[in-house]
N, C-alpha and C positions, 0 to 999 in steps of 0.2 A: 535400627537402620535410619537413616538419615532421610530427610524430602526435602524435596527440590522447592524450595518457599518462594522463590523471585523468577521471571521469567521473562527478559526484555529481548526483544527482536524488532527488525525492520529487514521487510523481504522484498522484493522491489524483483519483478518477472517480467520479461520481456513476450509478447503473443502473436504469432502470425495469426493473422486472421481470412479464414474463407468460411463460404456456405456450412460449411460442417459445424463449426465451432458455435456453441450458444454464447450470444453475450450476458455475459453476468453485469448487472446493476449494482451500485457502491450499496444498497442495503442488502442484495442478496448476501456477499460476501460479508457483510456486520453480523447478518444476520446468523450464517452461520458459528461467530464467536458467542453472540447472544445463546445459543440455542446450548451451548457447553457451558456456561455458566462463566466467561470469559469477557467482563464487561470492559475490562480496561483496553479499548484496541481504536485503532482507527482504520478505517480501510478507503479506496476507490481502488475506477478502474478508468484510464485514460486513453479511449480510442484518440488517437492523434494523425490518424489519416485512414483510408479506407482500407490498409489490409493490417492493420499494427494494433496494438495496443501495450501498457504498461501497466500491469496491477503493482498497486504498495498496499504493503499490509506491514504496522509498527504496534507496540505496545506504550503504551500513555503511563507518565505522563514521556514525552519523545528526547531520548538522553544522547543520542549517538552525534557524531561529529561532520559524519562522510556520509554520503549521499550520493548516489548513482542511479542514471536514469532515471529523472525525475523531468516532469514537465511543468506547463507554467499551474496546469489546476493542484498541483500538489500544495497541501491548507501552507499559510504561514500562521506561523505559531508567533511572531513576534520575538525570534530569540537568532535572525538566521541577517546576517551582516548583507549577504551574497546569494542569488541563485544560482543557479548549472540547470540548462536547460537542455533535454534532449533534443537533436534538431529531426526534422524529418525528410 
């Protein structure tokens, strides 16, 4: 039977945020890739105003084209002509 050898994603989540919700830190969420033996990842999480955020979570090295909902802390890689910036 066959295994799945490669495994590229970029996930990009939109967060309402109130009292209930924990904020997660851009190492909590690494961390959990770390913790699966998943080193090749990049992650944060972009509060962008007091009830919002945006987590991305991609696989390195970052191959994809399109990009949605990204703010201005999303890394540059030095390969990207153009931003798209979510507004708030």
């Amino acid at each position: 039977m066959s295994q799945l050898d490669k495994f590229n994603f970029y996930i990009s989540t939109k967060i309402s945020i109130d009292d209930s919700v924990y904020h997660l830190s851009d190492d909590n969420m690494q961390q959990t890739f770390n913790n699966i033996g998943y080193y090749k990842t990049s992650s944060f999480v972009d509060y962008y105003s007091s009830s919002n955020a945006i987590s991305n979570v991609f696989s390195l090295p970052f191959i994809f084209n399109r990009l949605e909902m990204i703010t201005k802390k999303f890394p540059s890689f030095n390969i990207f002509s153009c931003y798209l910036f979510a507004s708030s």
